[in-house]
N, C-alpha and C positions, 0 to 999 in steps of 0.2 A: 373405666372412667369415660365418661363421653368425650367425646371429641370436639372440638371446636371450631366452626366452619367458617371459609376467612375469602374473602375476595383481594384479590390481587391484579392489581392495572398499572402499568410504568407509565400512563400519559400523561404529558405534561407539556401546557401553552397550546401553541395549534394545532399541535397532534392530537387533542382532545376531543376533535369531533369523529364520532361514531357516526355508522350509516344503520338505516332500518334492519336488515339483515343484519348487522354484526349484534343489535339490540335481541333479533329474533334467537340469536346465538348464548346469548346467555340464556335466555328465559328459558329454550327449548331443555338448555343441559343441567338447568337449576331443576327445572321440575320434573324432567322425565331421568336423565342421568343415562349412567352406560349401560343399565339394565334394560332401556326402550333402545339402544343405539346411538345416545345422541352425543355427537363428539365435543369435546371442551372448546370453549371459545375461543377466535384466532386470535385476539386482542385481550384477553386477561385471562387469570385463572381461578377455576372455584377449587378450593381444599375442602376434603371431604363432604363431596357432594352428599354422599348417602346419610349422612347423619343431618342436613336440611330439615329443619324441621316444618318447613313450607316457603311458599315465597307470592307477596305482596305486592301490588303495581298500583300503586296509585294515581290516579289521573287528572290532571286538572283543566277540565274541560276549557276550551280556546281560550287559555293563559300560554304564554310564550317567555322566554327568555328576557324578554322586553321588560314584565310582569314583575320578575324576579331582581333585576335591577334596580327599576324603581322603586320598589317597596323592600327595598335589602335590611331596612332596620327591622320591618312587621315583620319577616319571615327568619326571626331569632331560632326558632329550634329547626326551621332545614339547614341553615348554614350552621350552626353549630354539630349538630347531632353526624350528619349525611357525610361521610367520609368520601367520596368519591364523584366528583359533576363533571359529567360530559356534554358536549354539545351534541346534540342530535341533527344529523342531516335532513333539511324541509322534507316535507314529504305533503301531498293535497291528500292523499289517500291513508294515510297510515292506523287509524284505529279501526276502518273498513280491513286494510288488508290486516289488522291483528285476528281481528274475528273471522277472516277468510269470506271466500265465496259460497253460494248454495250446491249442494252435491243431490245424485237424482238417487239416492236411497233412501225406498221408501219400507220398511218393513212393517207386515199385518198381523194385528191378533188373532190368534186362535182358540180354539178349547182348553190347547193344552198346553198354549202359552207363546213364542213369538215363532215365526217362521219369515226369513228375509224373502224379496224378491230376488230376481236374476240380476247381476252385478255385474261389470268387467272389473270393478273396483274388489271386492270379497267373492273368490271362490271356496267351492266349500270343500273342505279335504279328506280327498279320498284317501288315504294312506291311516286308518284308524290307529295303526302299530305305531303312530308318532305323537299320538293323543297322551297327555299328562297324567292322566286318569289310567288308560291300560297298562303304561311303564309304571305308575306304584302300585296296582291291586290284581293287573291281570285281565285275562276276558273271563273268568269263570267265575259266576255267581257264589259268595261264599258266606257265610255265618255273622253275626254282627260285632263276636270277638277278634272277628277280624281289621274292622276298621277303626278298634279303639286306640286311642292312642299309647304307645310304650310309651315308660317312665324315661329315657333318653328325648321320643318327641315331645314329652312333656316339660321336660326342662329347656330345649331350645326354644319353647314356643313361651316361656315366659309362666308357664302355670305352679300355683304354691306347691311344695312338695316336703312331705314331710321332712325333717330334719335339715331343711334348709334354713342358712344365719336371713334371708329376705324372708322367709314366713313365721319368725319367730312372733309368736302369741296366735298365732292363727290357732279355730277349732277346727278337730277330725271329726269327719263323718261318719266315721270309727264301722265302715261299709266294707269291711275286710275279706268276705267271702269269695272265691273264688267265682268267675265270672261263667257263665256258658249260654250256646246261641239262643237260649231260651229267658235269660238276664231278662228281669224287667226295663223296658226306657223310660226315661222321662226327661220331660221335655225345659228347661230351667233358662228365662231371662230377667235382669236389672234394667232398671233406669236411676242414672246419677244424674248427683249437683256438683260443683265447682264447689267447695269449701276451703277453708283457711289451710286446712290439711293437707288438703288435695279434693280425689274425686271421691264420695260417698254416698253412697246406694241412699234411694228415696221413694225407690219401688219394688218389690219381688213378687214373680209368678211363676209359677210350677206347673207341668199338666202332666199327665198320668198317659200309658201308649194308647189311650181311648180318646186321647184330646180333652177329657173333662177337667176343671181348673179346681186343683185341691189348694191354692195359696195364692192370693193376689192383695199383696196389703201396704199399704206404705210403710215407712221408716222414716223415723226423726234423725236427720243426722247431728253425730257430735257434736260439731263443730259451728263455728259462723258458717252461714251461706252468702257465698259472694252472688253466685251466678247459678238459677235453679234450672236453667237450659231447656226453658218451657217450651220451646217449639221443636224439640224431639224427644223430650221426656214426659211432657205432656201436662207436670208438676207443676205447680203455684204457691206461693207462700203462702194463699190462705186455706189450700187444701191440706198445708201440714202444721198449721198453729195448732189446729185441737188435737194432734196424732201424739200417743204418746209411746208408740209400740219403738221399740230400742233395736239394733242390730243384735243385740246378746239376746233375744227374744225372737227373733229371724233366726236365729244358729241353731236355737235348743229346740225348736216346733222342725226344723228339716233335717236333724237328726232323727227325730221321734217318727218323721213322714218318709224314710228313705229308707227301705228293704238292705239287707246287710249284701244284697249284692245287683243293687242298683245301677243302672249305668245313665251319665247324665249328659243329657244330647242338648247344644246351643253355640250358636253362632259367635266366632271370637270368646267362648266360653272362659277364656283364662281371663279376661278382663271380668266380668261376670265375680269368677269366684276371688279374684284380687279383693273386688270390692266390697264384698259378703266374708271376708277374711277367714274363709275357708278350704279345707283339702280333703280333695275325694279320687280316689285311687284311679275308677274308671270311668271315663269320658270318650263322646266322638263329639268332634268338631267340623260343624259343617261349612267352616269356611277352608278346612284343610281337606275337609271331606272329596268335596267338589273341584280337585288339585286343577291348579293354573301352571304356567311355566314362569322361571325368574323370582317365584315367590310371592306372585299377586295375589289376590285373593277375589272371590265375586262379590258382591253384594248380596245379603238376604233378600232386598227388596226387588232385585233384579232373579233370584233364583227361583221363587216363590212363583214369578209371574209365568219363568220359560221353562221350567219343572213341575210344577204344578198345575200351573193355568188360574194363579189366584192374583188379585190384589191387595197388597198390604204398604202399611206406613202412606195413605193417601192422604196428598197435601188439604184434604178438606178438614182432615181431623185435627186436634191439636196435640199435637206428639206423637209418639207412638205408642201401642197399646205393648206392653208386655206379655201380656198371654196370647194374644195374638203372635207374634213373634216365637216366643217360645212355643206355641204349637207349631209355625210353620218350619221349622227347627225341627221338630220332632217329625213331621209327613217330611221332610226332606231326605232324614236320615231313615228313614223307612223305606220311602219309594227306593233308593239305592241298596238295602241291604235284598229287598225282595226283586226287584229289573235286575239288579247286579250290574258290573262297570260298563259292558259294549253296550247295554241299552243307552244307560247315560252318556258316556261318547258318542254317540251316532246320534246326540241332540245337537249335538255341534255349540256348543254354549260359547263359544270365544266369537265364530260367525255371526251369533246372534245379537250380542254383546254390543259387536262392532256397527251393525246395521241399526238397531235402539238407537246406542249413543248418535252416531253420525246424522241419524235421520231425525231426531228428535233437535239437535243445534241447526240443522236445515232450516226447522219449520220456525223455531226461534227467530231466524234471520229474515225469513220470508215473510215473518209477520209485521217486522221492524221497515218493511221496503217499504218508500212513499207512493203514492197511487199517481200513475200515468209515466211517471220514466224513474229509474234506478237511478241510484248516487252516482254510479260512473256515469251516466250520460249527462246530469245535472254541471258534471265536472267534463266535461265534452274529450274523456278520456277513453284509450281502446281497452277493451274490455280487459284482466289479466289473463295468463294462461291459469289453468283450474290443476294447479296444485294444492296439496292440502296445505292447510292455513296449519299455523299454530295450535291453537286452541280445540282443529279436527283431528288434530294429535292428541293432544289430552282425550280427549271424548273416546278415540278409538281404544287407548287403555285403559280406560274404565272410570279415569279420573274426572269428576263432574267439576268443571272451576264456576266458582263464586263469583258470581256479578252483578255488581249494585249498580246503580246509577239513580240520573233526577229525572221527574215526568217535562214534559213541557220541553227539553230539548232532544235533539239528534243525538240519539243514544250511542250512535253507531254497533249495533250486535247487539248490546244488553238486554238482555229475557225481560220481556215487558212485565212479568211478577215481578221480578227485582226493582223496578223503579218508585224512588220515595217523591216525595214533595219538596223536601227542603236538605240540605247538606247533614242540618240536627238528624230527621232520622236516617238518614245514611249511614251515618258515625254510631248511631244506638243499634242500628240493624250490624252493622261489622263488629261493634266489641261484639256482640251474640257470635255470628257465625264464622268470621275470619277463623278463628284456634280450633273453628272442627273441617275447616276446609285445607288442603293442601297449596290450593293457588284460587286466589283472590285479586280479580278487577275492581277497586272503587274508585269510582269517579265523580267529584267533586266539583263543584261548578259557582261563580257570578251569576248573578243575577243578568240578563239577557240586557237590560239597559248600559250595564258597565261593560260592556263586550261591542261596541260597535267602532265601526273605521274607525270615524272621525275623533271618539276618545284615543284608541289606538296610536293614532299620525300625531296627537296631541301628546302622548304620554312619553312618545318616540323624541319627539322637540324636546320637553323637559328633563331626561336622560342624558341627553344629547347635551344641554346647557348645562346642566348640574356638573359632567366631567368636565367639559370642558375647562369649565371655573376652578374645577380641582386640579388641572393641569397646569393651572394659568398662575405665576408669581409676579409680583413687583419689586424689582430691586431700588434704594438708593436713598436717599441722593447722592448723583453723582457732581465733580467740576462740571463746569462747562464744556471745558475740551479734553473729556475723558477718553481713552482708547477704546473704542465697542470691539474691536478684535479682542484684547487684554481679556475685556467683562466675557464675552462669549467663551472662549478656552475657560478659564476659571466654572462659568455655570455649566457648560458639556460636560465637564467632569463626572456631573452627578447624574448623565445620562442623557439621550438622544433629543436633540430641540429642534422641535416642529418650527416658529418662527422666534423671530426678536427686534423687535421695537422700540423706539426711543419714546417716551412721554414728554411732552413739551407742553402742556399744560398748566403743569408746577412750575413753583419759581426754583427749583434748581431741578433740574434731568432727572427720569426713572428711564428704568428699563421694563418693558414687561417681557417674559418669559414663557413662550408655549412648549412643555414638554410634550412627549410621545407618550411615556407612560408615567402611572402616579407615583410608581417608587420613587423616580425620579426629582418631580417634583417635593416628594416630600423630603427626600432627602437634602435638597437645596434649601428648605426651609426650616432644617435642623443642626447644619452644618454651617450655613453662610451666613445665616443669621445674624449682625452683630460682627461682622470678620471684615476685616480692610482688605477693600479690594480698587484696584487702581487712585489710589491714594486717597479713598475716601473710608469713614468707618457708614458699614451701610445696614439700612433695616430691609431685610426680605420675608413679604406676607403674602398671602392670597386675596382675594378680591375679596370686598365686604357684599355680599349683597343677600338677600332672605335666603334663596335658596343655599347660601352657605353659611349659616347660622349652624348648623349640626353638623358642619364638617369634623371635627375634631373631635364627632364622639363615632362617626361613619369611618374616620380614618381609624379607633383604637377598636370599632367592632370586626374591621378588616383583617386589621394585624391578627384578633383570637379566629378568625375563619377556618374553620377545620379544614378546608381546603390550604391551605395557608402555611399548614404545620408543616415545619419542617425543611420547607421554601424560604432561600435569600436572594435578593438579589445582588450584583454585584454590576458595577458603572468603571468608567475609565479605561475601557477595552481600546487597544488601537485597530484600525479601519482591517489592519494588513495579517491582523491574525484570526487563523482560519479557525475552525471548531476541531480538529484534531489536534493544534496547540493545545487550545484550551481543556480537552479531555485530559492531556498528558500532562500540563502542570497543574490542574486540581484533581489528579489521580491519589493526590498523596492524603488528600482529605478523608477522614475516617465514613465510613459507610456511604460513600455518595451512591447513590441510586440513580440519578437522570440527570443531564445537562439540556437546559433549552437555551438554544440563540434564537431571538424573535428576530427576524427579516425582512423589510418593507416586501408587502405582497405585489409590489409592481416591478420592482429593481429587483427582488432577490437577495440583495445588501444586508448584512445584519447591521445593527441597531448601534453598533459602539458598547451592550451590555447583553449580559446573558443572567438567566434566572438555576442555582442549584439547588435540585432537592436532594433529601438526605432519608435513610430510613429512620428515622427518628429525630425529637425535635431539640433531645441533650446533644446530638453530634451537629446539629442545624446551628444552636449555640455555640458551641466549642469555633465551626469553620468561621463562624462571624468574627468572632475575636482573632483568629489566625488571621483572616484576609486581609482585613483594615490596615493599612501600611504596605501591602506587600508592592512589590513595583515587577511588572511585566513589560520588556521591552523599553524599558524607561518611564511608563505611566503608574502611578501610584493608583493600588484600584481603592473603590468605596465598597462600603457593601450598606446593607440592611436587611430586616424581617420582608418578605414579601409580601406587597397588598391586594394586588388585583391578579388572575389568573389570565394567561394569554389571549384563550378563545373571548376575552372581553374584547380585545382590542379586533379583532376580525371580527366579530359580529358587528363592531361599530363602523367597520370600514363596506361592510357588505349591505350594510342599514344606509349609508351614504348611496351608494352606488343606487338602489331602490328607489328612495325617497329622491336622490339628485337634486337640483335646485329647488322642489318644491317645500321645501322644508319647512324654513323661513314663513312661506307664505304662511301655510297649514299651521306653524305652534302661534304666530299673533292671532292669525282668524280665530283660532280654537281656546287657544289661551283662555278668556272669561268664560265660555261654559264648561271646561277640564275644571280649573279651580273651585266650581260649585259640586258638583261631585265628587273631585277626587277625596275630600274629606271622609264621606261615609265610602268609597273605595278602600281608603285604607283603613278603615275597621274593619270591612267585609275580607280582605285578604291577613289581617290580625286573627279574625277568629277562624279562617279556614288555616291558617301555621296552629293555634291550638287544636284543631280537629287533628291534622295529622299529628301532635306530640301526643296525643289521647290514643290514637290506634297505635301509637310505635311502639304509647308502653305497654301496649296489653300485649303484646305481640311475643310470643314464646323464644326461647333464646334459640341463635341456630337459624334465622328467619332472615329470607334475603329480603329487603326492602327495597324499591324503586319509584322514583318519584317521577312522574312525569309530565313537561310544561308542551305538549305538543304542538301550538302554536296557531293560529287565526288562519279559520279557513278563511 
């Protein structure tokens, strides 16, 4: 049974910000794992990495946390769906330093296929006796029943076998003869679609060991076609409306065409015969052929070039050609039976590998440079030191990552082929290729108009007012000569209060009420509500004004915030008790998982309330109902559902600190040209939250996803 791959991160409130490197830290361990080296995160944990079935970054070009706030109700499937937000430490450089710096490997083609330059980076290894290749076959030239594969290889490697309960209904090639070095080859590859089913063959070719092509014909498949994978199968739906040739018609013509002791040579061949739902005794596979360490495997299209000296699968064609393919399959597994294995080692194929990839993402990046000064100088920053990047890690094990992007901005790294026009074909270009890539950069982007400062400082102001006002209650009416000590004790109760004010504008006293956080505040307006306090019966509301018109559907989208599950909070703490109290009397709560005390970032002081999360959201219920009443110390606590998440309240405090007195000026200056645009702003950020629920769902299960808001240069 598969396994199920799970992230795991204890942060919670301020502890929630991550630095670039701890980001690099998952990414490197998601995609490469312990099989490249790469050690688990310090800060979470991936469970069964190996069974990943790739992993997703999605990018949203100069959008920032800011972004996300403001438009918290448009972006309905990230806060729902995304179980885990951290803040991300600024960074000016950060999608330069993802994509790394340019390295001076240049490797040239040859006759007979690549040969690197001189490196201090890649030396070449002289120790042949440690080559993957001579530990399974040996240095001596040997027969071509040699490299076929046993029916124990064949069953680890996934290939149908007769009397297996997975290939039941499958046809035999009924090719039972005993095999010898003289065994005819032939050379056999597919191209599928994506069907309701699954994957089903839409192409078959066969070549004989002269290269000449005895079968090249398409196939109707059974089933619906979701997805016919035209740009590497090369198929069209209108190339198969008039096709009427069946799989059971493909089975009965390569029995009839395959000698009883035929041996069938292709690349990942077990997929191949999956999908032709067939089983044939004797096979060599040249992706096993050509042994790696770790259990990697080459690429055909990489083998063909540094083995043979050909080119094949060129991006000018549309798809790949299967008889092509299947012949270079066949000269593959030729050239090695007749060189024998030290030839093929002393090509050095991992050296060479490494110098393509590497040099080939160089010249990517170097094409992406602006003309007259680099991004770091643009950014009047010292150059980094010339470690590999991330993504020159991928490349060096062979792994090609997926990357989309839009024309018309700073890509930062993104393969200038990869660049669409608009976000639409971004999201049409990734449902295609995302499920055949292992890691995938899409990056997503505004229109360059809704990206500037001054909307920015603008957008910052109305964030900034919108909490506020959610912070903000009006108690009363009070007597005239009411106690404000009395009022103030009674509304602390419900958590930390920024100020308090008397109203003297009415004919009889209000109070208004600035809380720190919104639990707070709403709790005061669920609780006090309607409650005699200092001899009055009183009404406690929020401020009326447009932008709080949608409060009360902003406060019930909070509460379901998948961030949110499982988190209470809890008010009436006294000043004198420390966080190890509080550990040890809610020790007794069923599953608790983390305790946050929020702290004035300048005092150090906690808050008078702390937020508990719980491994689930039936024991997050359960503590709610235990707490309410309990009394610590003499203070009866409060509790509620948690609304806002800690890292709000510090980013809003580090957003002050930036902006400083200018704030003010910047949201009225700006005010009338923000309101004219922000309108088609938020449809523009509505339909980029449906782009990503579109890639989420196509997205295979086992898939780590990552969303990222990196923020305004």
């Amino acid at each position: 049974q598969e396994k199920s791959c799970r992230l795991s991160a204890a942060l919670l409130g301020e502890d929630s910000e991550i630095s670039q490197e701890e980001l690099y830290e998952l990414l490197k361990y998601a995609a490469l794992g312990k099989c490249h080296n790469a050690a688990q995160p310090s800060w979470c944990h991936i469970y069964h990495q190996s069974h990943l079935a790739g992993v997703v970054v999605v990018v949203l070009h100069d959008m920032s946390q800011l972004h996300f706030y403001r438009f918290y109700l448009q972006f309905k499937h990230l806060r729902k769906v995304f179980q885990h937000r951290f803040k991300l430490a600024p960074s000016a450089n950060f999608l330069v330093s993802l994509y790394g710096e340019d390295t001076n490997l240049k490797p040239q083609n040859t006759p007979q296929g690549l040969t690197s330059t001189s490196s201090e980076c890649i030396t070449k290894n002289l120790h042949l006796q440690y080559d993957p290749i001579l530990q399974r076959y040996g240095a001596k030239k040997q027969g071509l029943t040699s490299y076929t594969l046993t029916l124990e290889e064949q069953k680890k490697h996934g290939y149908p076998i007769e009397g297996s309960p997975r290939s039941k209904g499958y046809i035999s090639t009924e090719c039972h003869q005993q095999r010898t070095d003289s065994s005819p080859l032939f050379g056999l590859d597919c191209e599928m679609c994506v069907t309701a089913k699954g994957s089903e063959v839409t192409r078959v070719s066969l070549v004989d060991a002269w290269g000449q092509c005895l079968l090249n014909e398409l196939v109707k498949p059974e089933s619906r076609v979701i997805n016919y994978c035209t740009r590497f199968s090369g198929v069209t739906k209108e190339m198969l409306l008039p096709v009427k040739t069946k799989l059971s018609d493909i089975q009965t013509r390569l029995k009839k065409m395959l000698p009883c002791d035929a041996v069938l040579v292709g690349h990942s061949l077990n997929v191949d015969l999956q999908a032709l739902k067939m089983i044939h005794p004797s096979v060599i596979d040249t992706s096993l052929l050509f042994a790696r360490s770790d259990g990697r495997r080459f690429k055909l299209k990489f083998l063909a070039k540094a083995v043979l000296g050909k080119e094949i699968q060129c991006e000018q064609k549309l798809g790949h050609d299967p008889t092509e393919d299947a012949r270079a399959a066949l000269e593959l597994a030729q050239f090695f039976i007749e060189q024998g294995p030290t030839k093929v080692a002393e090509l050095n194929l991992e050296m060479l590998l490494t110098a393509e990839k590497v040099a080939e993402f160089s010249k990517n990046k170097a094409a992406l440079q602006p003309q007259g000064c680099g991004f770091q100088e643009q950014l009047n920053e010292p150059p980094p030191s010339s470690k590999p990047c991330f993504l020159d890690c991928l490349q060096v094990t062979g792994q090609k990552p997926l990357l989309l992007g839009r024309q018309g901005l700073d890509s930062s790294g993104l393969c200038q082929s990869n660049l669409s026009t608009s976000n639409k074909q971004i999201l049409q270009r990734a449902l295609q290729d995302v499920p055949l890539s292992k890691f995938s950069i899409i990056q997503f982007s505004l229109d360059p108009e809704y990206l500037g400062s001054h909307l920015h400082a603008g957008l910052y102001g109305k964030v900034c007012s919108k909490l506020t006002d959610m912070l903000t209650i009006y108690a009363g009416p009070f007597e005239e000569n009411f106690c404000m000590k009395y009022v103030k004790k009674k509304f602390g109760r419900c958590g930390p209060i920024k100020s308090l004010t008397v109203v003297t504008e009415t004919f009889q006293p209000y109070v208004c009420i600035q809380y720190e956080v919104l639990e707070a505040a709403q709790l005061a307006v669920e609780s006090l509500d309607g409650a005699e306090i200092a001899g009055s019966c009183i009404k406690v509301q929020r401020p009326v004004t447009a932008s709080m018109l949608d409060c009360n559907v902003l406060i019930e989208e909070l509460e379901l915030d998948v961030e949110n599950q499982g988190v209470i909070y809890v008010a009436g703490l006294k000043s004198s008790l420390t966080e190890t109290d509080l550990r040890e009397k809610f020790s007794q709560l069923k599953d608790l998982e983390t305790l946050f005390l929020p702290r004035d970032l300048e005092s150090g002081k906690h808050r008078n309330c702390c937020f508990l999360k719980f491994q689930n959201t039936q024991s997050a219920v359960d503590a709610l109902q235990a707490i309410n009443g309990w009394t610590i110390k003499g203070r009866v606590l409060r509790s509620r559902n948690a609304l806002a998440p800690g890292h709000l309240w510090r980013w809003i405090w580090q957003m002050n600190h930036i902006y400083g007195n200018q704030r003010k000026h910047i949201f009225y200056e700006k005010m009338e040209q923000l309101s004219e645009s922000e309108q088609d702003l938020r449809k523009k950020v509505k339909k980029l939250d449906k782009h990503i629920k579109k890639l989420y769902r196509s997205l295979q299960n086992n898939t780590l996803c990552i969303v990222l808001f990196p923020g305004v240069n």
